[in-house]
C-alpha positions in Angstrom: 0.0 0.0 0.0 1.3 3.5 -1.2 1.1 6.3 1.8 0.6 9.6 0.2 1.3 12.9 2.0 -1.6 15.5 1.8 -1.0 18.4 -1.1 -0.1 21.5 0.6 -0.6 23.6 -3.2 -4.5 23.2 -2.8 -6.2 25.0 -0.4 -8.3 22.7 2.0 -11.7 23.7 1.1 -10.9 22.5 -2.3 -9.3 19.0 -1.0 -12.6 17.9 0.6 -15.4 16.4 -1.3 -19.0 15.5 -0.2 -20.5 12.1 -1.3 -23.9 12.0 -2.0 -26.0 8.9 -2.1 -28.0 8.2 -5.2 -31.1 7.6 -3.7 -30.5 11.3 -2.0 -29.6 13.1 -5.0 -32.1 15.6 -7.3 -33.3 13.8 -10.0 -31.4 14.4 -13.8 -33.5 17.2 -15.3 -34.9 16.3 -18.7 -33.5 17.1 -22.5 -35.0 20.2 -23.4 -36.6 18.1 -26.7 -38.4 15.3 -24.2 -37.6 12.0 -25.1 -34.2 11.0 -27.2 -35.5 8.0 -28.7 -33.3 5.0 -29.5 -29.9 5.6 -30.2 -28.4 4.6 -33.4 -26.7 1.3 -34.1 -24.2 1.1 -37.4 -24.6 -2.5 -39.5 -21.4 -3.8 -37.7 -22.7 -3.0 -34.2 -26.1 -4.8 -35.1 -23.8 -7.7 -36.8 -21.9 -8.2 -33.3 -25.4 -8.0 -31.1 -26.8 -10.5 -32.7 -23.8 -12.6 -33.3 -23.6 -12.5 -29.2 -27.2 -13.2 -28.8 -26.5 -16.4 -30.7 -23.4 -17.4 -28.7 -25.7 -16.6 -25.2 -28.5 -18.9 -26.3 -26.1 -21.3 -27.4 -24.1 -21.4 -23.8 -27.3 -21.6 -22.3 -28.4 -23.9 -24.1 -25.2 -26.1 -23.3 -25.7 -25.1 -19.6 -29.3 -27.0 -19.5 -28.2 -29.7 -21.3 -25.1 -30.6 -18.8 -27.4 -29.7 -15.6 -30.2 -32.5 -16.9 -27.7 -34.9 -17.9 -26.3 -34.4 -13.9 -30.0 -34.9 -13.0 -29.9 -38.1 -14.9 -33.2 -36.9 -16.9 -30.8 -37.3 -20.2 -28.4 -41.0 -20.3 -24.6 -40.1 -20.7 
């Protein structure tokens, strides 16, 4: 673990920070426009979602498959 020595160069109002709790803080104000609306997704970038939907369902998939053959619901 690295000790570090307080920094005498910033005045110690500025040094000290407040944390604020999500739940405690204001709410984001809304975009001036209302809603954005879905953000837009380039051929490549919808190529690679779906590509990793497949390989989820897929591993899933496998997943069940190995947990009922340990159940002995499917033979070996």
């Amino acid at each position: 673990m690295t000790v570090t020595k307080p920094d005498k160069t910033i005045p110690r109002e500025l040094a000290s920070f407040e944390v604020i709790h999500p739940l405690d803080d204001a709410p984001e104000q809304k975009v001036a426009t209302g809603h954005l609306g879905p953000m837009q997704m380039t051929r490549t970038v919808k190529i690679c979602l779906f590509a990793l939907r497949g390989y989820l369902l897929l591993m899933f998939g496998l997943l069940a498959f190995r947990v009922l053959q340990l159940a002995g619901a499917i033979p070996d």
